[in-house]
KOLLOSE-508697 format. One record per atom (N, C-alpha, C, O, CB): residue number from 1; atom name; x, y, z. Coordinates in Angstrom, 3 decimals, always signed. Glycine has a CB too. Example, Ala and Ser with C-alpha at 12.3 -4.5 7.8 and 13.67 -1.06 7.14 Angstrom:
k; a; x; y; z
1; N; +13.190; -5.690; +7.800
1; CA; +12.300; -4.500; +7.800
1; C; +13.200; -3.300; +7.800
1; O; +14.236; -3.319; +8.465
1; CB; +11.308; -4.473; +9.046
2; N; +12.850; -2.250; +7.080
2; CA; +13.670; -1.060; +7.140
2; C; +12.900; +0.030; +7.870
2; O; +13.409; +1.138; +8.039
2; CB; +14.084; -0.598; +5.725
***
This chain:
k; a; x; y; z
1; N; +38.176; -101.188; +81.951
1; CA; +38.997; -100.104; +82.443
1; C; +40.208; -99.902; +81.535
1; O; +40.507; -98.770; +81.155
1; CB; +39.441; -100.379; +83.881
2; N; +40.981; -101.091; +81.144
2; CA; +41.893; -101.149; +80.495
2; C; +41.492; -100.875; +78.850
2; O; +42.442; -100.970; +78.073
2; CB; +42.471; -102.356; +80.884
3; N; +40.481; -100.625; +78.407
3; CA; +40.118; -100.234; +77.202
3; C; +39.722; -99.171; +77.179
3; O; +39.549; -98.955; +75.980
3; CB; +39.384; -100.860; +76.664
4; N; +39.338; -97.976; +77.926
4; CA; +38.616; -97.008; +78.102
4; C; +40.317; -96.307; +78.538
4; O; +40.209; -95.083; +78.466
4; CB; +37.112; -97.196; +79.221
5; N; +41.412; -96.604; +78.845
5; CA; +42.376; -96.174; +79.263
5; C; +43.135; -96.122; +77.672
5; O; +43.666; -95.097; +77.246
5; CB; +42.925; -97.037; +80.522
6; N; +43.090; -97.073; +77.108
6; CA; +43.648; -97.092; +75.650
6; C; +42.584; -96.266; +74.756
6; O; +43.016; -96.149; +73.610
6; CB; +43.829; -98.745; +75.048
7; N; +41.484; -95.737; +74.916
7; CA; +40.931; -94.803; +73.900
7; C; +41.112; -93.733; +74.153
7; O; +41.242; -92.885; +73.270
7; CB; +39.747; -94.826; +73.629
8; N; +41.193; -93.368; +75.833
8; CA; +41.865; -92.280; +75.963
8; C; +42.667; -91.641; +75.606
8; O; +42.669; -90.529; +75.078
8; CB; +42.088; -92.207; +76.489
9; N; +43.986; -92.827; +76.081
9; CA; +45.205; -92.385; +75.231
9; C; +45.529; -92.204; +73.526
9; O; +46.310; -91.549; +72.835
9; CB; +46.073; -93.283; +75.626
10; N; +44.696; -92.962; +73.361
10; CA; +45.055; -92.971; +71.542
10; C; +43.921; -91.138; +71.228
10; O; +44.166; -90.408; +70.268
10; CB; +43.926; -95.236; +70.302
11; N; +43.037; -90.886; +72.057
11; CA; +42.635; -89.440; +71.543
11; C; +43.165; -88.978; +72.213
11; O; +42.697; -87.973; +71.677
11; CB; +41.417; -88.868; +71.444
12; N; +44.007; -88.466; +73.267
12; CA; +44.699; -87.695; +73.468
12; C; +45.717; -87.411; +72.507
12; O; +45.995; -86.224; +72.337
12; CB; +45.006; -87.916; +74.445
13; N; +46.443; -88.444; +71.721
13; CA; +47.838; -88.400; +70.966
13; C; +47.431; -87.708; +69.293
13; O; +48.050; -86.922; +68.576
13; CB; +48.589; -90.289; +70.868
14; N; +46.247; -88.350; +69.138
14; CA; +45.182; -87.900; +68.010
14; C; +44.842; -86.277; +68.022
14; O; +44.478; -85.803; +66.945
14; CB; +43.691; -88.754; +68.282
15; N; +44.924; -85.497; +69.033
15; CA; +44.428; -84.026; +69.410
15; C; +45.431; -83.467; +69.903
15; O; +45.503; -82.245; +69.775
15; CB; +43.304; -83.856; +70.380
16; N; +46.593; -84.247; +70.672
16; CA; +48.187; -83.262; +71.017
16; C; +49.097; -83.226; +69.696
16; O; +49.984; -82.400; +69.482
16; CB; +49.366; -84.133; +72.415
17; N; +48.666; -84.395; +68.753
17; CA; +49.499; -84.376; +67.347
17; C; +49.183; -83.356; +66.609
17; O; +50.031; -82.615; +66.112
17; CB; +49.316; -85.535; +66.449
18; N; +47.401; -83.157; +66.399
18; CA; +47.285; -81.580; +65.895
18; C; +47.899; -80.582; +66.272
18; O; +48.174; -79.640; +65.528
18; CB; +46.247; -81.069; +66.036
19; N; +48.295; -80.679; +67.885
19; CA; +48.394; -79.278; +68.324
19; C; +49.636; -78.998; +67.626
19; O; +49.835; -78.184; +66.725
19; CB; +48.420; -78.991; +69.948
20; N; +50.700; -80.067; +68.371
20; CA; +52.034; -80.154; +67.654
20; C; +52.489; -79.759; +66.290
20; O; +53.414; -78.994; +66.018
20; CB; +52.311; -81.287; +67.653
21; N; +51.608; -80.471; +65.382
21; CA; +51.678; -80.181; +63.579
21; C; +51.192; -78.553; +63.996
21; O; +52.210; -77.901; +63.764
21; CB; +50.199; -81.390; +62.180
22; N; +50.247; -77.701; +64.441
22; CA; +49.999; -76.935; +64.204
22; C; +50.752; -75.625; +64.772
22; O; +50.834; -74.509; +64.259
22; CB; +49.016; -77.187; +64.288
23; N; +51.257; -76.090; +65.949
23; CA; +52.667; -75.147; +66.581
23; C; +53.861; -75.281; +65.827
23; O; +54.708; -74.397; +65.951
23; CB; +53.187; -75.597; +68.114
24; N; +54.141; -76.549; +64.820
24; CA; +55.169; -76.609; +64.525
24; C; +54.774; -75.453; +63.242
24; O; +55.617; -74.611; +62.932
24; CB; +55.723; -78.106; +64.372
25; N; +53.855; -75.486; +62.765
25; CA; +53.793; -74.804; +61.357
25; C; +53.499; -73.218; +61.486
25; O; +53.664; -72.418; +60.566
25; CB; +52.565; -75.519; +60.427
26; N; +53.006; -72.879; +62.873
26; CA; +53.276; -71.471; +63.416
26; C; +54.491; -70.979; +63.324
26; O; +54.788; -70.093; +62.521
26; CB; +53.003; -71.336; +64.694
27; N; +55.426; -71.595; +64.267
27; CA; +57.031; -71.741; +63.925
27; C; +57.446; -71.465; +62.940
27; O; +57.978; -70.370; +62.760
27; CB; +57.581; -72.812; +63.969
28; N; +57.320; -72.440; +61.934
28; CA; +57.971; -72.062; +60.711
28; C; +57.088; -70.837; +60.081
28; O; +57.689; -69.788; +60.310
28; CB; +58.084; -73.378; +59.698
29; N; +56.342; -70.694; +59.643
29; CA; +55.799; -69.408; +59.276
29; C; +56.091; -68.067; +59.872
29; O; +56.228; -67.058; +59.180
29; CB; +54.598; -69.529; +59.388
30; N; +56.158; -68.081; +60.826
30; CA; +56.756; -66.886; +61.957
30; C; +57.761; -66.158; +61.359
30; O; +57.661; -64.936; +61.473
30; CB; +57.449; -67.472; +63.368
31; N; +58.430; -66.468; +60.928
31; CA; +59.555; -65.165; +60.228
31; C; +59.155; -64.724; +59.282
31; O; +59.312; -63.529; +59.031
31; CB; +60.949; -65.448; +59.747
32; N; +58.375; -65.736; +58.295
32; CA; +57.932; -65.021; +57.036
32; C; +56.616; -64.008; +57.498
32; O; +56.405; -62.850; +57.137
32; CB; +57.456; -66.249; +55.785
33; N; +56.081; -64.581; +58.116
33; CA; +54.756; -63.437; +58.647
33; C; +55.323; -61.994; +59.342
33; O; +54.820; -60.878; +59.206
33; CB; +53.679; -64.279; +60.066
34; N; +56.163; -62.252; +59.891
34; CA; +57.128; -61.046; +60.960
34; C; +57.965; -60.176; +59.673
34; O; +58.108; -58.961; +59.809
34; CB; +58.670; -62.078; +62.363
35; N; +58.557; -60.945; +58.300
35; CA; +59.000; -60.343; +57.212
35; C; +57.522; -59.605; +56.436
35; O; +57.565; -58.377; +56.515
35; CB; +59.855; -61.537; +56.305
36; N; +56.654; -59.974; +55.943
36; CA; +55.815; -59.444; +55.534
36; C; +55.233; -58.466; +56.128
36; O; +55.035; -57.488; +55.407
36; CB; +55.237; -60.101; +55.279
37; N; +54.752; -58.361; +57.629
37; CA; +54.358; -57.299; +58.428
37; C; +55.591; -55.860; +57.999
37; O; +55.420; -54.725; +57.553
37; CB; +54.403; -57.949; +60.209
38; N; +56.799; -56.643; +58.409
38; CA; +57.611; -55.404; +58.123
38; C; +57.821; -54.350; +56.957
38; O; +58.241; -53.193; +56.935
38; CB; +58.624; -55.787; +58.244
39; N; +57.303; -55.333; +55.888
39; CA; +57.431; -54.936; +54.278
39; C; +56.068; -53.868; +54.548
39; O; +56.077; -52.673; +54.251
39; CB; +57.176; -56.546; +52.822
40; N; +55.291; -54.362; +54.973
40; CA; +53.586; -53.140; +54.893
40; C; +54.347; -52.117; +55.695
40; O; +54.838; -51.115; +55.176
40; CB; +51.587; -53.761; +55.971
41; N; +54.404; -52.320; +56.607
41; CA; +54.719; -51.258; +57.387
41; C; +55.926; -49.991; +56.668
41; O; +55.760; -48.792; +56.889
41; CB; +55.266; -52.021; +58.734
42; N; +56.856; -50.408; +55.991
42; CA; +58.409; -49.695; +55.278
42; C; +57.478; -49.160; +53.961
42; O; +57.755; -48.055; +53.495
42; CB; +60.120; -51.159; +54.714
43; N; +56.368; -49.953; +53.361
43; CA; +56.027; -49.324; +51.842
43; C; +54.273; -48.261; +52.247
43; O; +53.489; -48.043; +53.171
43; CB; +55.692; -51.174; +50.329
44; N; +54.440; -48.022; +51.229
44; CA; +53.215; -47.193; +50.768
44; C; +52.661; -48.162; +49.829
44; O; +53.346; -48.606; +48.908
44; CB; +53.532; -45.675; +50.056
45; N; +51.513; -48.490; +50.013
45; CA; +50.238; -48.729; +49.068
45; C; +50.229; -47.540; +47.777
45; O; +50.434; -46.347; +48.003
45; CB; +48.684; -48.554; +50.114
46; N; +50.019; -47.967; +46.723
46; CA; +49.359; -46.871; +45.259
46; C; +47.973; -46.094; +46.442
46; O; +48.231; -44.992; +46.926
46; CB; +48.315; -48.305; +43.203
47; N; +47.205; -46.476; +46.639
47; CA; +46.048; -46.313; +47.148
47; C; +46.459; -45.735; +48.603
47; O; +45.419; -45.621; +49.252
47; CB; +45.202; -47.636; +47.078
48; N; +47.446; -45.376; +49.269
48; CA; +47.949; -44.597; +50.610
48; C; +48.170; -43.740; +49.812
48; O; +47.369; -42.806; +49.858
48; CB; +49.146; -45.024; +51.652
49; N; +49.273; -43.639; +48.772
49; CA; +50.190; -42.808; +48.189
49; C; +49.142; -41.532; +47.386
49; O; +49.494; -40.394; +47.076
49; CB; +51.231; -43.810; +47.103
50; N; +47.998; -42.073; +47.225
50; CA; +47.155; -41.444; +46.140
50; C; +46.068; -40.229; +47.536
50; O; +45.563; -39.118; +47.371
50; CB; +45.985; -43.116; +44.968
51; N; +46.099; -40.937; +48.495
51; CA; +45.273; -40.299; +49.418
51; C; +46.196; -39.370; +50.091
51; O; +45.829; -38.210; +50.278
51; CB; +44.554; -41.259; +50.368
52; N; +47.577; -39.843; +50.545
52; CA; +48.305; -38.377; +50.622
52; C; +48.479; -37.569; +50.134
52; O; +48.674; -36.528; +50.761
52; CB; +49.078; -38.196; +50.736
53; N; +48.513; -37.594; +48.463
53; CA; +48.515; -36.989; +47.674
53; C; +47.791; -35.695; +47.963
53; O; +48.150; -34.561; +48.279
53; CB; +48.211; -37.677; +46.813
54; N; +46.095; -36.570; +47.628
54; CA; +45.308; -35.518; +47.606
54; C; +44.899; -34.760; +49.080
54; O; +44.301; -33.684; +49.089
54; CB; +44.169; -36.012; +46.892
55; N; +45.298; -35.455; +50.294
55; CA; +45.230; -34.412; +51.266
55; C; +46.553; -33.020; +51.473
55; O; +46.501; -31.960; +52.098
55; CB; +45.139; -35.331; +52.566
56; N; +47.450; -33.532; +50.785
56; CA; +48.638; -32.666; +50.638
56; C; +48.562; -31.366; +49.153
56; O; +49.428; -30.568; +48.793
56; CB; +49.992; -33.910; +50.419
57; N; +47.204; -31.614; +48.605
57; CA; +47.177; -30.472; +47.660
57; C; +45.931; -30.027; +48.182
57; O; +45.704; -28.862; +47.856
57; CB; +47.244; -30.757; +46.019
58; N; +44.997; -30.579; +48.916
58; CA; +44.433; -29.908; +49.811
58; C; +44.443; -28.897; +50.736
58; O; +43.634; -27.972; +50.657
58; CB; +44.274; -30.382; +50.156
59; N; +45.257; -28.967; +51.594
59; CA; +46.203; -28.448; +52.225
59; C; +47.228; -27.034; +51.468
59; O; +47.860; -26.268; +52.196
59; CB; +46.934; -29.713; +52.524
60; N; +47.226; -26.986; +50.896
60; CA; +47.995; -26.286; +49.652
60; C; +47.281; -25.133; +49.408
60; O; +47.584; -23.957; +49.611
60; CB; +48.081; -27.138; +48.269
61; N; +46.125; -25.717; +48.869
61; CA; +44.814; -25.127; +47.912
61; C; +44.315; -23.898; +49.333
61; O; +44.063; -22.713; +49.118
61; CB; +43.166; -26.820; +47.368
62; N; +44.267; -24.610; +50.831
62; CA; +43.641; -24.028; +51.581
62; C; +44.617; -22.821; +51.940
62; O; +44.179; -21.673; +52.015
62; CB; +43.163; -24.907; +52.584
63; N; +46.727; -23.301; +52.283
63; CA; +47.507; -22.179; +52.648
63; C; +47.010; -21.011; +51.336
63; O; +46.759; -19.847; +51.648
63; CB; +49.326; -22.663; +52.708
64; N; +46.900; -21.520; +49.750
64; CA; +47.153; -20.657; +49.247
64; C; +45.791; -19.248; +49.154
64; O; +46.041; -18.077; +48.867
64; CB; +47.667; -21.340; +48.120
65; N; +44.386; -19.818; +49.490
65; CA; +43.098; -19.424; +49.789
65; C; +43.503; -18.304; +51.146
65; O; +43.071; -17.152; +51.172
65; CB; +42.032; -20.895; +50.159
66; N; +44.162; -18.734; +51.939
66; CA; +44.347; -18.395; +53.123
66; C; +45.255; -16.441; +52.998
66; O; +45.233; -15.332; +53.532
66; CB; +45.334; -19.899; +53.833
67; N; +45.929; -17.242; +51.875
67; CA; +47.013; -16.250; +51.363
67; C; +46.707; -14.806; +50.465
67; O; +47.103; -13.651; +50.625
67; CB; +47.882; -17.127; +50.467
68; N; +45.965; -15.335; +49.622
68; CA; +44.629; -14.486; +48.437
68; C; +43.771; -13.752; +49.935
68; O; +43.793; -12.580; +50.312
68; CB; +43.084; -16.158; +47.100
69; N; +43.219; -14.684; +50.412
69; CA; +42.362; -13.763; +51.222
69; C; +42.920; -12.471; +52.288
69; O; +42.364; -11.378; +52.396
69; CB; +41.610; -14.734; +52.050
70; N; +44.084; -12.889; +52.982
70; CA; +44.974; -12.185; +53.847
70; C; +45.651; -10.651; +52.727
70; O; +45.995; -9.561; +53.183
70; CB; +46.346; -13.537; +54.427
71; N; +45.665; -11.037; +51.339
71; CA; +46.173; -10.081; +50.327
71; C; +45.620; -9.474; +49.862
71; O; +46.045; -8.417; +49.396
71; CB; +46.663; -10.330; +49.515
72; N; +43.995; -10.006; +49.744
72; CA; +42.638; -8.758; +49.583
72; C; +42.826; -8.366; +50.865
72; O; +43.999; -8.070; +51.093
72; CB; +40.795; -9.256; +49.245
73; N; +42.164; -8.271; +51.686
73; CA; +42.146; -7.756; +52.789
73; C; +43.264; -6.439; +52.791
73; O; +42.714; -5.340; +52.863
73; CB; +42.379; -8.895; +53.764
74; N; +44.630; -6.427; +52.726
74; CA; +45.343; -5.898; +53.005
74; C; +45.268; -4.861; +51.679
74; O; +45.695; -3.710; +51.756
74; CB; +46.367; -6.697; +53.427
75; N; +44.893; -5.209; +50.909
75; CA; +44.334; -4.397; +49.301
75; C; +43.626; -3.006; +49.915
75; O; +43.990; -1.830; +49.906
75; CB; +42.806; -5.550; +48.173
76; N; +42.157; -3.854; +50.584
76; CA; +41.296; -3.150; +50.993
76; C; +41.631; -2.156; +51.537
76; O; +41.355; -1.037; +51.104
76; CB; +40.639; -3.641; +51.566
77; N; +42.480; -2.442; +52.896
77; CA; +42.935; -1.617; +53.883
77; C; +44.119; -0.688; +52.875
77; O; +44.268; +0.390; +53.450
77; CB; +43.572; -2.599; +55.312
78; N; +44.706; -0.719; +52.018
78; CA; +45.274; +0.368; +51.642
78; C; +44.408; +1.244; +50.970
78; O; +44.526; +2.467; +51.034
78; CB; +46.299; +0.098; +50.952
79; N; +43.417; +0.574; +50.234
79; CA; +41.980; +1.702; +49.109
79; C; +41.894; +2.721; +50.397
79; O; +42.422; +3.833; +50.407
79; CB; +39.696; +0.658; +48.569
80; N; +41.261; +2.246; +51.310
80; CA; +40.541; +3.126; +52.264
80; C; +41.389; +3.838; +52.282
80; O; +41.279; +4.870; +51.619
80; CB; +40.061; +2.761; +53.531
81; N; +42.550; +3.598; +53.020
81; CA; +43.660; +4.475; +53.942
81; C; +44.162; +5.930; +52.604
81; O; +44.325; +7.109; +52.919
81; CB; +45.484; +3.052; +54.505
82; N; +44.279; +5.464; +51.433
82; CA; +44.031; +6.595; +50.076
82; C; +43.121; +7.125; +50.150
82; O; +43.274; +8.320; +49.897
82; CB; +43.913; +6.220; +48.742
83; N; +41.775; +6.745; +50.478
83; CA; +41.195; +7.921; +49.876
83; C; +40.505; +8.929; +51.298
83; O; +39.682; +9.836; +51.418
83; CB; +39.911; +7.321; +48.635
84; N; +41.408; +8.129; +52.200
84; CA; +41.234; +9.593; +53.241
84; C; +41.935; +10.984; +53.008
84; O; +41.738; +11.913; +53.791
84; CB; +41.798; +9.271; +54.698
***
C-alpha cells in the first residue's frame, strides 16, 4: 500500500511538473505572442498590399467603363435628337 502510494505520488509530481514548466512558459511568452499578434494586425503584408492594389484599379477600370459608357449613350441621344 505504502509503495503504490509513493509511485503515485512521485507520477503525479512527474506530470504536475510538466504542467507547471509548461504554464510557466505560456506566461512568459504571452506578451511576446500578444506583441506579435498586434504587429500583423497594424501592418500590411507585400502580398495584402499587392491584392489591394489590384482590386482598387479594378474598381477604377470599372467607374471609368461605367463613365465611357454613360458618355456614349448620351452621344447617341444627342445624334438622334439633331437629326430630327
Amino acid at each position: 500500500m505504502r509503495q503504490g502510494t509513493v509511485i503515485l505520488a512521485l507520477g503525479a509530481a512527474v506530470s504536475l511538473s510538466g504542467c507547471v514548466v509548461r504554464t510557466a512558459a505560456h506566461v512568459v511568452t504571452a506578451p511576446v505572442r500578444v506583441v506579435g499578434k498586434g504587429v500583423d494586425w497594424t501592418t500590411t503584408s507585400r502580398d495584402e498590399a499587392d491584392r489591394n492594389r489590384g482590386r482598387e484599379m479594378r474598381k477604377q477600370e470599372e467607374r471609368e467603363a461605367k463613365e465611357r459608357r454613360r458618355q456614349e449613350k448620351e452621344q447617341r441621344r444627342l445624334a438622334r435628337e439633331e437629326d430630327r
